[in-house]
N, C-alpha and C positions, 0 to 999 in steps of 0.2 A: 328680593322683593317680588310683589307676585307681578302680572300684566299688563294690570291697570293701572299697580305704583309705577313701573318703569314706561309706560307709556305717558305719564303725567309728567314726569324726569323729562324726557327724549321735549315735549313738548308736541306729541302726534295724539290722535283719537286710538283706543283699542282697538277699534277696528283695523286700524291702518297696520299697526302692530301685527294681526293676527295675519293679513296681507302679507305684512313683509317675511312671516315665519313659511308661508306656505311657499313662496315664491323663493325662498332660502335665496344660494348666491346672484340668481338674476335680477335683485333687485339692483336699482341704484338711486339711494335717497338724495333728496334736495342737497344742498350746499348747507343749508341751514340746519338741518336735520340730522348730516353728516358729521359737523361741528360738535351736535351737540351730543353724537354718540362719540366721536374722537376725547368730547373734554371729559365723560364720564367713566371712559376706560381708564384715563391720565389722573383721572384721580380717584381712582376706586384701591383698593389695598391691594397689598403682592400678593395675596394669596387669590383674590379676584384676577387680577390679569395675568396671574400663572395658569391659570382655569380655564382661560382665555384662548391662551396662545396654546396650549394642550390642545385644546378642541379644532383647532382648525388643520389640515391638513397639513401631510409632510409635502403632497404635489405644491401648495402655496409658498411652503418654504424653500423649497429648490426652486422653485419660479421665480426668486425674488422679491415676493412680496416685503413692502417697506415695512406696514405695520407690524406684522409676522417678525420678523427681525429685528425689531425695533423692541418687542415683548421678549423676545429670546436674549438681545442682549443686555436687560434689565436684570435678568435674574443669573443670577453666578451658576446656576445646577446644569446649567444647559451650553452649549456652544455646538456649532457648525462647522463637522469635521471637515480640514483645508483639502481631501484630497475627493473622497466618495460624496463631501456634501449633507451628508444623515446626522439630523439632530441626535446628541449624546446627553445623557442624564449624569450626573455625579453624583455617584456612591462613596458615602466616604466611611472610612477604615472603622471600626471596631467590631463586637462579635455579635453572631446572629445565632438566630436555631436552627440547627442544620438535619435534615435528613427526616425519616418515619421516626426517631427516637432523640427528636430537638437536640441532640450536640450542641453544646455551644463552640464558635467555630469562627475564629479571628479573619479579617479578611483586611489585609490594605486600602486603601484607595484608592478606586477606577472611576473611568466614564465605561457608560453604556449606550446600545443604541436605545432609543428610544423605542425604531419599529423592527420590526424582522427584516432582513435583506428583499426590498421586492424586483420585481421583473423589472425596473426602471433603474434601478442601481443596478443589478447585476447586469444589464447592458452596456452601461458604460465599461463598467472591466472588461466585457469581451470585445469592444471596440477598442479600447486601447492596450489589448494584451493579445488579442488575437485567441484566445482561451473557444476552448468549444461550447458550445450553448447549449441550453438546457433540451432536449428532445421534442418539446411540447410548443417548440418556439417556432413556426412557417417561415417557414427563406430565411432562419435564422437572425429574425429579429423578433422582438418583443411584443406578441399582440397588444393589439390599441387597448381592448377590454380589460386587462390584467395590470398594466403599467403598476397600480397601487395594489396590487394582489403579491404576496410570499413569494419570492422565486423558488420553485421546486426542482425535483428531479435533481439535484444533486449532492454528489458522495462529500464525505467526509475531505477528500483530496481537492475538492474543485472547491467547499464554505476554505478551506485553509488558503486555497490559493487566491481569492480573492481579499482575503484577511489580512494576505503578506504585500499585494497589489497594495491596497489604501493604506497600510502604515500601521496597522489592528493587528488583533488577532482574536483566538475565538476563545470566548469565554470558561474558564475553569466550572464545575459544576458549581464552588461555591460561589463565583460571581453570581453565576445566573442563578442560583435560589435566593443569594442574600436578597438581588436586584427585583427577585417576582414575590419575596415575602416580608421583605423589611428587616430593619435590626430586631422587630419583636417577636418574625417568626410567625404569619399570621398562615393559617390552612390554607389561604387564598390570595390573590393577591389586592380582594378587594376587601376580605376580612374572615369572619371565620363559617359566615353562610353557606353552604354547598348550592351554590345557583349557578344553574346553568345556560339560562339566559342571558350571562356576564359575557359566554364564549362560545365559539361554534365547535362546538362537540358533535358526537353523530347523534345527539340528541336535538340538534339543530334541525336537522332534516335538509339541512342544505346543501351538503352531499359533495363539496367544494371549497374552494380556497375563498376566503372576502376579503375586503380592502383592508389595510393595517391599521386605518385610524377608527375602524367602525364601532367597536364594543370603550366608548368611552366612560362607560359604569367599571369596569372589568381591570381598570389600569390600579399597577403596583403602587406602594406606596412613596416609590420615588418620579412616578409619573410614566412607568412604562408597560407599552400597548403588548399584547396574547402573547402574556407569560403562558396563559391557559390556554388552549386548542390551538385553531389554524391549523402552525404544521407543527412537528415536531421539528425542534433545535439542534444542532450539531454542538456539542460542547469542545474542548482539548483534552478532559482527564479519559485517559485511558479506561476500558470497561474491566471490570473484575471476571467475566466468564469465560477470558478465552485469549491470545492475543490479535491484534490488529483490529482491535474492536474500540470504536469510542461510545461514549457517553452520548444521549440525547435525552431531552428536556422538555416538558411544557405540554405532551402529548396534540390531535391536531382533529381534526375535520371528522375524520375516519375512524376515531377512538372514544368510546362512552366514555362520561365525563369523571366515572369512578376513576380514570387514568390521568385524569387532569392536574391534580393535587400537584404542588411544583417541589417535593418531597421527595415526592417516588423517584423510582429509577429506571434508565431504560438504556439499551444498549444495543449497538449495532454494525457488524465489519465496515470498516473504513469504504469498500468499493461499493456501498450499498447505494441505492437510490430511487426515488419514489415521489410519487405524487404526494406526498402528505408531510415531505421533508425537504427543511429550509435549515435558518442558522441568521445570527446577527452577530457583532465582532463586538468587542471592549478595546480599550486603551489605558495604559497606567498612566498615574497623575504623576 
């Protein structure tokens, strides 16, 4: 509905509405107000309050928040892994298009992460494993600014070891295309557009890593956030040019968006590591 319907709904003036959009999470509405956004969430359809709970931050769901958790345990696709805490998506088993030449291309059953591994999960492993930190990190903790930012700078050995830490491990190539292109195989993971304003490519101009939840147009069609840019991914299949070399995914920041496509292929020695390279983990069902 547009503004003005949902402000008629809510029971407020447009105005106030427009208010509460500009003032985003500092608001805090009346009691009365509050109600009557709680009963219009509770009773609006799953695909409405899946929309919902996508949209709001992973920081809110590691926080605790009630509502947040409350949408997440409504819908079966999603749960909150016991050990890292990272919302996982469910993919489930049949065949997708695979590769520049659609393969069709059978896949089991997994969860997924939802976001890429950021600075705030990858701290927790180095606190509780003693693991060395990523280079970019001051006194070896986690800048405040980045907490919901990719964790970078690390090789293929360090995405595995935190992999085997949580209970995970890192995604096969065909998880992660089935996971950024759907069982239908779409060019994109928002559809078959090449737009680049879905992800931060160096067509961005942004010249950096962004937060994991930011390109909410850009997400797969199992609900999961920069299959396309950010960083490039760590996969587990081994690369074809060479040995001790793996697979990476999704292309990132630093790469015009012609590399984006979640088809292509890239590959990289296992010691390697860089500012434009992260990784997320899977789990079988």
């Amino acid at each position: 509905m547009n503004g003005k319907d949902f402000a008629d709904k809510v029971g407020i003036s447009y105005r106030q509405l427009v208010n509460w959009e500009n003032r985003g999470a500092s608001i805090k509405p009346h009691p009365g107000n509050q109600a009557a956004l709680d009963t219009l969430l509770a009773t609006a359809p799953p695909d409405a309050q899946w929309r919902f709970a996508q949209s709001l931050t992973e920081q809110a769901a590691v926080g605790h928040d009630e509502r947040t958790e409350e949408l997440l345990r409504r819908d079966p696709r999603t749960i909150r892994h016991p050990v890292d805490g990272k919302v996982m998506a469910l993919v489930e088993e049949g065949i997708y298009l695979s590769g520049p030449g659609d393969a069709s291309i059978w896949v089991d059953t997994y969860r997924i992460d939802v976001y890429p591994t950021t600075n705030r999960d990858y701290e927790q492993f180095v606190r509780a494993t003693g693991h060395q930190p990523p280079r970019h990190w001051p006194g070896e903790r986690c800048p405040s600014g980045l907490h919901d930012h990719p964790v970078v700078w690390v090789t293929w050995h360090d995405a595995t070891a935190y992999a085997r830490w949580a209970g995970k491990a890192l995604p096969t190539v065909e998880q992660w295309e089935k996971a950024a292109r759907g069982p239908k195989g779409r060019a994109y993971p928002w559809g078959e557009e090449p737009t680049a304003a879905k992800c931060n490519t160096a067509e961005s101009g942004i010249g950096g890593t962004t937060p994991v939840t930011r390109y909410q147009s850009g997400v797969s069609p199992y609900g999961v956030f920069d299959m396309c840019g950010n960083v490039w991914e760590w996969c587990s299949t081994p690369g074809t040019d060479g040995p001790d070399r793996y697979q990476l995914k999704g292309s990132a920041f630093s790469s015009p968006f012609e590399r984006a496509a979640p088809a292509l292929e890239n590959a990289a020695n296992s010691t390697m590591k860089d500012n434009d390279t992260g990784f997320r983990c899977v789990t079988a069902v």
